[in-house]
N, C-alpha and C positions, 0 to 999 in steps of 0.2 A: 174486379176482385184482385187482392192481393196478400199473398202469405205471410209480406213482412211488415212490419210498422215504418211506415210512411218517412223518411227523414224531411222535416220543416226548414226550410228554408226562409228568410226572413217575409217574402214575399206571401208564402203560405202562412205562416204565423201570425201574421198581421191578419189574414184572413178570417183566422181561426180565433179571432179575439171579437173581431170585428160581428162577428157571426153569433157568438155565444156570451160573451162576456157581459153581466150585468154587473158589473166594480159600482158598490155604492160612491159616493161621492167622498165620503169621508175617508175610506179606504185608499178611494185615487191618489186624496194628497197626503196621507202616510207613506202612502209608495214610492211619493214624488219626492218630501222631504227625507224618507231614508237614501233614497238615490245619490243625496247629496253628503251621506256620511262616508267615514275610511272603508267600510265595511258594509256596503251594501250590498254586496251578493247573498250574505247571509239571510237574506230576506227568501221567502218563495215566492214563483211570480203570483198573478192574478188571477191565469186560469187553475191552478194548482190549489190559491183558495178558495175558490168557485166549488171546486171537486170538493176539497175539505168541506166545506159548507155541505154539500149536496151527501157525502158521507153522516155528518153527525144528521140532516136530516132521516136520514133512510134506517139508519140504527134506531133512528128515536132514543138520544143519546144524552140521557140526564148529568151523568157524572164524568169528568172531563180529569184527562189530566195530559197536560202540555212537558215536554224537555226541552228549553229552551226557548225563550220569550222575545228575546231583542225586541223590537220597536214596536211589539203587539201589533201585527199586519194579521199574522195565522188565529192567532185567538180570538181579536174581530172579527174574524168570519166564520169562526167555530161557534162564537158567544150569540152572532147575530140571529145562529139556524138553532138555536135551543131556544125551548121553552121557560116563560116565567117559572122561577127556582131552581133550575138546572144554573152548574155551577160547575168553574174550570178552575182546576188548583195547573199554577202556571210555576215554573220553578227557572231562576236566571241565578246570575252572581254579579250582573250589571245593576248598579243607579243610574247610573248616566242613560243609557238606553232604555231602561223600562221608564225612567220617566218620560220620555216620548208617548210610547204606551200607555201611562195613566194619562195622559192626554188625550189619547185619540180614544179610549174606551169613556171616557166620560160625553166625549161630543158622539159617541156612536150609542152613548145607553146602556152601557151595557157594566157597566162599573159595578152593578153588584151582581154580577155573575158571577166576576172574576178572583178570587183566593193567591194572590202572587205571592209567593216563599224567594224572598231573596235570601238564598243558601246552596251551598253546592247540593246538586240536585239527588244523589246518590244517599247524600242525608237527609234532604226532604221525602226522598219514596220511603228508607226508609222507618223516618217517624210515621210515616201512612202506615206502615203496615203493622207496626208495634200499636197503633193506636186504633186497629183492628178494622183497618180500611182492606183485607182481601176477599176477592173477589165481591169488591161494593163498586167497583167503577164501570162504565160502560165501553173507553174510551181511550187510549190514549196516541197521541202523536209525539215521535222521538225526531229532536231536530239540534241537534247540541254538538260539543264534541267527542269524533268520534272516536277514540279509543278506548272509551266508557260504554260504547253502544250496547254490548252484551254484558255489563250490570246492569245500564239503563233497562234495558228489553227483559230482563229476567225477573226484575219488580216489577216491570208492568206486567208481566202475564199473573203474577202472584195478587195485581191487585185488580184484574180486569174478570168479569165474573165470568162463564161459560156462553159463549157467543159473542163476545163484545170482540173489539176490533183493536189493533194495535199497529198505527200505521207509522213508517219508519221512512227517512227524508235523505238525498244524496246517498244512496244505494247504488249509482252506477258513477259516483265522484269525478265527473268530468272528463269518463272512459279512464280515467287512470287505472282501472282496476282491472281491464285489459291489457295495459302495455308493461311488458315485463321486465321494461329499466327503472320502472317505478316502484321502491320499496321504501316510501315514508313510512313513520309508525301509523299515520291516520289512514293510509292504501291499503295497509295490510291487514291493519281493523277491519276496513270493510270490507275486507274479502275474506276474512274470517269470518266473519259478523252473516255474509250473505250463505257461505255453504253450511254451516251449523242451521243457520232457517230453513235452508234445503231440505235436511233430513229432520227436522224437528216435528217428531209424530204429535205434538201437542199441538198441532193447531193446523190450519186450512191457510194456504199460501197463494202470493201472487205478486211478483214483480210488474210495476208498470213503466213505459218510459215516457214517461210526465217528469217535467221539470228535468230534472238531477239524478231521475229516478224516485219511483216512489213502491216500497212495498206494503203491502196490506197483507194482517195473518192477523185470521181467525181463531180466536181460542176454543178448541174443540171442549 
């Protein structure tokens, strides 16, 4: 037994992959060929989309909506665990990158799940919400930049219906949001961004340390 969460070590990690990890094939080599762009961290790992997967399962989680798409890794495994007609409105400001993405959602199936708005995302939510998308969604995952996190976040609660789930990516920003010589404008987003969810009576809360951090809040 133990009080605190485990720190993984590469040797455990491996374990912990090796153990539970069902990465379809298709996803493997998305993973492999974003590895190889400028910007690969931007990616979540495998088991984080495993979890997302196992998330939109358990919601039973028809209507989607994504912040931030890059190379379509997260929405493949969001798109895989829906149901025929269930549909993710995915929002970037990349071509270059989402076209990867519309490659690998076509060899994964799932191409017409997916609704991609190449538009700054803050005007995609919201034309959703002008066009009387609140509370019609089930779902949303925020994984974009972060100085926008708390516009992002405040459209998605306005379009996620009562109970649905609104999970938010690099919450613990590579511990800089501990260390108190770090004050970029995107450190102090997210540490704005984390104590306002604290007290946010709207909704049912929970920090995880997956990945980058991951939080999940429930809209009451």
């Amino acid at each position: 037994m133990t009080r605190r969460t485990l720190n993984l070590d590469e040797r455990l990690h491996r374990y912990l992959q090796e153990m539970s990890l069902r990465e379809p094939q298709v996803l493997a080599r998305l993973r492999q060929e974003t590895a190889r762009l400028d910007d690969p961290d931007m990616q979540i790992g495998p088991e984080q989309g495993q979890f997302m997967h196992l998330l939109v399962q358990l919601t039973g989680a028809r209507r989607l909506i994504e912040i931030g798409t890059f190379t379509g890794y997260s929405s493949t495994w969001m798109a895989l665990a829906m149901p025929e007609g269930g549909r993710i409105v995915t929002c970037d400001v990349s071509e270059d990158y989402t076209r990867i993405a519309r490659r690998y959602w076509a060899e994964a199936g799932v191409t017409n799940k997916i609704d991609l708005r190449l538009a700054p995302a803050l005007q995609t939510l919201d034309g959703l919400i002008a066009e009387g998308g609140r509370e019609r969604y089930d779902f949303a995952f925020i994984d974009a930049d972060k100085e926008n996190y708390d516009g992002y976040y405040e459209r998605c609660l306005t379009l996620i219906r009562p109970g649905g789930l609104v999970a938010v990516d690099n919450v613990l920003w590579g511990g800089s949001v501990v260390d108190p010589d770090r004050h970029e404008e995107s450190v102090e987003a997210i540490r704005a961004f984390n104590a306002k969810l604290r007290d946010d009576e709207r909704i049912t809360l929970s920090m995880l340390p997956i990945g980058d951090g991951l939080t999940l809040a429930r809209k009451r």
